[in-house]
N, C-alpha and C positions, 0 to 999 in steps of 0.2 A: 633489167637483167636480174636482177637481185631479187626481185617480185617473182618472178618466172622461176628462178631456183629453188627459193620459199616456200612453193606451191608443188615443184618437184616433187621435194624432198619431205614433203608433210604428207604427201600423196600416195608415195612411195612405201610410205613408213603405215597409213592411214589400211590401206589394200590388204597385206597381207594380217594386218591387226583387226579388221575387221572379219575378215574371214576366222580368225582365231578364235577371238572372244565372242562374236556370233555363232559360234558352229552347233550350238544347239537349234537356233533359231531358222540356220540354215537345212537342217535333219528334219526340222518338225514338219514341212509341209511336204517334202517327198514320202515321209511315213506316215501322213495323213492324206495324201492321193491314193497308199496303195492300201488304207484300210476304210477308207470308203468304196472301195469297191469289191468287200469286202462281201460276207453272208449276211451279215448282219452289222454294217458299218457302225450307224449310234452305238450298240455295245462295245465293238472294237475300237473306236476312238475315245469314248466315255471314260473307258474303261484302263487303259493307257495313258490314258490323261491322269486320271487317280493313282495308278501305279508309277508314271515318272513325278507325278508330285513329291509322292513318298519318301522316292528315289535320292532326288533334288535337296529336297531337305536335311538328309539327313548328311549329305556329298554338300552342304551348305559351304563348311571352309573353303573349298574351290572357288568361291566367288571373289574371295580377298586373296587369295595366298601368292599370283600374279603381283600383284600389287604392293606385298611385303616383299617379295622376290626382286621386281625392281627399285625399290627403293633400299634395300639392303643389302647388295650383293656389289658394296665397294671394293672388300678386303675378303682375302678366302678366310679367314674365322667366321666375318659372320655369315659367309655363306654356308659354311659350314653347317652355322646352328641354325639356319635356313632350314638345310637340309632335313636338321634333326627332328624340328618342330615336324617339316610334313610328311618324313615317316611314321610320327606318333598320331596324328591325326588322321592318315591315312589305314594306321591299325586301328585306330576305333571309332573311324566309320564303319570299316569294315564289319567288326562285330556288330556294330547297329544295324546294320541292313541284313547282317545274317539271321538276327534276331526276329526283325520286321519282315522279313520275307522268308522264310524257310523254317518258322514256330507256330503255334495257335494266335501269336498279338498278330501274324498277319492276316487271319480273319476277323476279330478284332476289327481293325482300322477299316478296315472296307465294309465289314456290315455294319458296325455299329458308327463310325466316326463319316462316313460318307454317304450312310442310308443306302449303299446299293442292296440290289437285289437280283435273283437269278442271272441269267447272263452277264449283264454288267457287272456283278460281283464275283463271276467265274474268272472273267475276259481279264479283271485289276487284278484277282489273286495269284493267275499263273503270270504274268506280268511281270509284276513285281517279285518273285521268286526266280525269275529269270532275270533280274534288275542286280540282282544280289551283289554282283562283283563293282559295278558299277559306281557306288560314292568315293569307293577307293580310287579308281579310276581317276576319276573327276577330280581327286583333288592333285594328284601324282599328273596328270596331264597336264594341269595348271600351273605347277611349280615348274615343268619343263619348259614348258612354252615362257615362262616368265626368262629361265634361263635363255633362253634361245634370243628372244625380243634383246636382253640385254647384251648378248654377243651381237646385234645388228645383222643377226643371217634371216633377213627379212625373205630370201627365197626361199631356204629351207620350211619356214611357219607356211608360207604359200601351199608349196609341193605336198608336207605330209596333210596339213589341214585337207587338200582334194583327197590325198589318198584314203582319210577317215569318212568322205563324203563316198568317193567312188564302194568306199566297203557297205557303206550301209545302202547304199543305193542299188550293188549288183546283189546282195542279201535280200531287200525284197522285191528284189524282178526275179532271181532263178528259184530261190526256192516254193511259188506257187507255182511255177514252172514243172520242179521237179516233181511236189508232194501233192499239186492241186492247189484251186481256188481256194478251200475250205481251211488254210493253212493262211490265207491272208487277214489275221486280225493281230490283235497286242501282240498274240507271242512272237508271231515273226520283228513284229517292230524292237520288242526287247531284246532277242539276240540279235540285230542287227547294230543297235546302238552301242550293244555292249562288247560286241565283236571289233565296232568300229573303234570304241574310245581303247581296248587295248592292243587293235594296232597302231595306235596313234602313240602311247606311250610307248612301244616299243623301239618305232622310227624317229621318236624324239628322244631317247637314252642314247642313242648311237650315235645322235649329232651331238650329243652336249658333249659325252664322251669325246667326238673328234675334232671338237671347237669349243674347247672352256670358255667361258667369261674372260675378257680382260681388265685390269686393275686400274686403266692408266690415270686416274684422278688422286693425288695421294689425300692422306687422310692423316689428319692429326693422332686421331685417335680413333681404334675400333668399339662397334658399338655393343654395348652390355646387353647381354641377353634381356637384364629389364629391361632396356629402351626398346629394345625390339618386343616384347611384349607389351609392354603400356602402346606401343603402337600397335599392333594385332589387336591384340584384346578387345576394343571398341569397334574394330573391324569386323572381328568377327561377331560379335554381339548384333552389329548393324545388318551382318549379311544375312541372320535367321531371319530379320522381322521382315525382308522382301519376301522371302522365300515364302514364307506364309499365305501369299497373297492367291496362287493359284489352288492351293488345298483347302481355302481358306472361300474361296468364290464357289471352287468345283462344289463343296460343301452347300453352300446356299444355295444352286443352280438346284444340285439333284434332289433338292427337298420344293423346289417349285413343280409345275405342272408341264408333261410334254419332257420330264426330266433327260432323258437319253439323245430324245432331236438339241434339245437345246445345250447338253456338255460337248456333245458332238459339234454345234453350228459353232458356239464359241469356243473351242479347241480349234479348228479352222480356221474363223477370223483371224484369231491373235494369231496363229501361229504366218498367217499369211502376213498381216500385218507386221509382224518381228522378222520376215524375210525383207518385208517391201523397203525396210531402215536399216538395214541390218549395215551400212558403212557407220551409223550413229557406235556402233558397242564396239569399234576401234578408236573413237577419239580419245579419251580417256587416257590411255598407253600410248597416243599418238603425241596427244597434250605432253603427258610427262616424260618423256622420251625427248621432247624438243624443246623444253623445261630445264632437262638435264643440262640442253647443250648452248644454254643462256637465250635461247630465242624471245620475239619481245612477246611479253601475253600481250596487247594488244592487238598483233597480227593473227597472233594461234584462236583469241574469241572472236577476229573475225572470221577467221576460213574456218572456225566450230560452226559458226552460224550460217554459212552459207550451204555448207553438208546439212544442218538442218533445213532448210529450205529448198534445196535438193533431193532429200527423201520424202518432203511432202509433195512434190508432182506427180511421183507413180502412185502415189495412195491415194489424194484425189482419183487419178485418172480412176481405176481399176473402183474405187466407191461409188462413182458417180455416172460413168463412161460404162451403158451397159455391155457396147462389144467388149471392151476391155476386160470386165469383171465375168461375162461371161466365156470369154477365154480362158481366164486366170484360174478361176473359181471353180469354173464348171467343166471346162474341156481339164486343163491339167492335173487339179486335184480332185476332180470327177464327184464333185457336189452335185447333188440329187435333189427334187422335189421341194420338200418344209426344210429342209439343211439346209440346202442354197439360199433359200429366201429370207429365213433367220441370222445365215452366217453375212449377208449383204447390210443386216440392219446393225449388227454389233462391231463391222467397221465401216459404218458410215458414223459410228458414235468417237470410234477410238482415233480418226483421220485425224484430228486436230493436233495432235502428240508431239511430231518431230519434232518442232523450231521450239518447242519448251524444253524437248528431253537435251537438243543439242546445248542449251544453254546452262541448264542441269552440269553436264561435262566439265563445260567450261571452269564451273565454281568447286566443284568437288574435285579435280585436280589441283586447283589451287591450293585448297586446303592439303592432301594427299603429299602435295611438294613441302609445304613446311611441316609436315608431321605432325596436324593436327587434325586429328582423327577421333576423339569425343567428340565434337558434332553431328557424325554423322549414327549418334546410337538414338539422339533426339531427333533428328531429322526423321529417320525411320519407324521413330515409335509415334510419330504426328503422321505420317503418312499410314500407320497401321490402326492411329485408332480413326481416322477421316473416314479409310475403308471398311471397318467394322460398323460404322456409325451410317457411312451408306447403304451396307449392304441391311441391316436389319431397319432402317428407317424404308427404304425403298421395298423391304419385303411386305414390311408391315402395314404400310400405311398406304401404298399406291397399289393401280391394279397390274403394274406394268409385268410383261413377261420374263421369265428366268433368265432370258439372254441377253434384253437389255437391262438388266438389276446387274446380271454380270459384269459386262462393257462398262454402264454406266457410272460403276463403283470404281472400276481399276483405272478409269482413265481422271476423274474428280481424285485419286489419290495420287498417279501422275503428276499431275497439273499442281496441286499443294505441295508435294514432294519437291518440284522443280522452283518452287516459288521460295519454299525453305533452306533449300540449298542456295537459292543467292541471295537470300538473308544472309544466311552465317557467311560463306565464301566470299562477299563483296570484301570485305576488309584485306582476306589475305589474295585475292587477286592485284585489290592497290598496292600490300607491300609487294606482291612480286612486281608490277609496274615499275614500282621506284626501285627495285634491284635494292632492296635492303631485307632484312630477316631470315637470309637463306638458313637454314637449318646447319646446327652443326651436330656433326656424329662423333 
């Protein structure tokens, strides 16, 4: 009976946290079904892909700010300067993207930092000027949903995360409806994303407002804005050098041969692929959620590892399994011709991923619970230079094509990423084992 609640209650908590933290993941392949069907698809996905790169980067704090959120949000002070920290952040991201997308650096980055040219370079530049409001977004969404995860209104994150899906998804089915086919490339995808992410922040202000946090753990002591930045700070250092990785590939890809078929095939893979796992980007908040509430880590890296194991059956299926990937691929997100056939070869590369990324989870919550968080700016600067070192050995010296140099780099960074992570992690998953070192605030 106790097994059967365990699995409830991780499940439970697992569901609407993956929908959360995945919801890019979940955006990308509806807005890359309806810009391949587009006038000129490779452009409009090329070209969107470089412009949310952009976007991503510079909205980078979002990736951590979740995770200082739950881990600091004991006592209303430091929720407080919670708060403070992601209105500042979220002011200057903002400036950043204004800068980046609505001045001359944002031609700049797309001609000269991306190598595009003509359409692809049109398709990134309105894009990402349409992107503009968007890292603010991104990071102001995260700090809510952080709040919301730690009030336990696990329905709530459910409800509005559909409702940020249903917005971007009835955006682009009516508007080439309304305006025309000719209207279905980047720009519909960028107002749609960014229409989504600030109704999403809207309908999560309204819950946090009607359901604060509650205190009930007490606390010796509240914690000093240093500690809360010596915690962030490495966070957020760690969260740029991912983010790197798709600007950083797209770069490579569009300087190879067949440039526009191949950003396009692998824009599709991964983003099919980051749907087919998408329960893996809830464990983390699941892990430490149940962390919180003394559960044993031995049971939480086991049911980590079997969600890993269970995201790799529909990736096999759909890599391997031509009806499968020809449903998936071709009928839903209406891959065509050399895209299809390219986007088949770069995830048949990337299939191998889940049971390492789930174990990955495992160890960097660990660490994450006792508040040690330098590790993970070495972890990421090894997983950035592996990929650097792929991506310019595999350009340079094999003959292989853009799309699998692409694939073939981001998943060998993967794969070392997850191996580096339970380097450092194994120590603090044993003391969470033996229930000693718990953090004190």
């Amino acid at each position: 009976m106790a097994r059967k609640s365990f699995h409830l209650r991780a499940s439970s908590l697992l569901i609407p946290a993956s929908l959360n933290f995945g919801m890019v993941n979940l955006i990308a392949p509806i807005l890359n079904a309806t810009m391949a069907r587009s006038h000129d698809p490779a452009a409009a996905i090329g070209g969107y892909a470089i412009a949310a790169g952009i976007a991503t980067l510079i909205g980078l704090p979002s990736l951590r700010i979740a995770q200082l959120t739950l881990v600091y949000s004991d006592t209303p002070l430091s929720l407080a300067r919670v708060k403070g920290l992601v209105l500042m952040l979220a002011c200057a991201a903002g400036l950043l993207s204004a800068l980046a997308g609505l001045t001359p650096i944002s031609q700049l980055l797309v001609d000269n930092l991306f190598a595009a040219k003509g359409k692809l370079a049109a398709e990134a530049s309105t894009a990402l000027a349409l992107l503009t409001p968007l890292p603010a977004l991104l990071i102001i969404r995260s700090h809510l949903y952080g709040l919301t995860i730690r009030s336990s209104n696990g329905r709530a994150i459910f409800y509005i995360t559909l409702a940020g899906l249903a917005t971007v998804a009835s955006i682009t089915w009516t508007m080439p409806q309304l305006f025309g086919s000719g209207t279905t490339g980047a720009t519909i995808s960028a107002i749609a994303v960014t229409t989504g992410a600030c109704i999403e922040c809207v309908l999560l202000f309204i819950v946090s407002v009607n359901k604060p946090p509650v205190f009930p753990r007490p606390t010796s002591a509240t914690p000093t804005y240093r500690a809360m930045l010596y915690f962030f700070g490495p966070l957020l250092v760690a969260a740029f050098l991912p983010t790197v990785t798709i600007p950083l590939v797209n770069a490579s890809v569009a300087r190879a041969a067949n440039a526009e078929t191949n950003l396009a095939a692998l824009a599709l893979s991964r983003s099919l692929f980051e749907f087919l796992i998408f329960p893996l980007w809830g464990l983390q908040p699941t892990i430490l959620s149940l962390l919180g509430s003394k559960e044993s880590p031995r049971k939480l890296a086991s049911y980590a590892i079997c969600i890993g194991f269970l995201c790799l059956a529909p990736c096999l299926a759909v890599a391997h399994i031509s009806q499968a990937t020809h449903l998936i691929l071709g009928n839903l997100m209406g891959a065509k011709g050399s895209i299809y056939a390219t986007a088949i070869i770069a995830l048949k590369i990337m299939v191998v991923l889940p049971p390492f990324l789930a174990i990955e989870q495992i160890y960097s919550s660990a660490l994450l619970r006792l508040h040690r968080s330098l590790p993970f700016i070495y972890i990421n600067l090894i997983r950035l230079a592996v990929l650097a070192f792929s991506l310019y050995s595999l350009s340079n010296w094999t003959p292989l094509s853009g799309v699998v140099i692409g694939a073939l780099s981001m998943t060998i960074a993967l794969l070392v990423e997850s191996i580096t992570t339970y380097g450092w992690g194994k120590p603090a998953q044993q003391a969470l084992q033996t229930q000693v070192a718990w953090p004190k605030t």
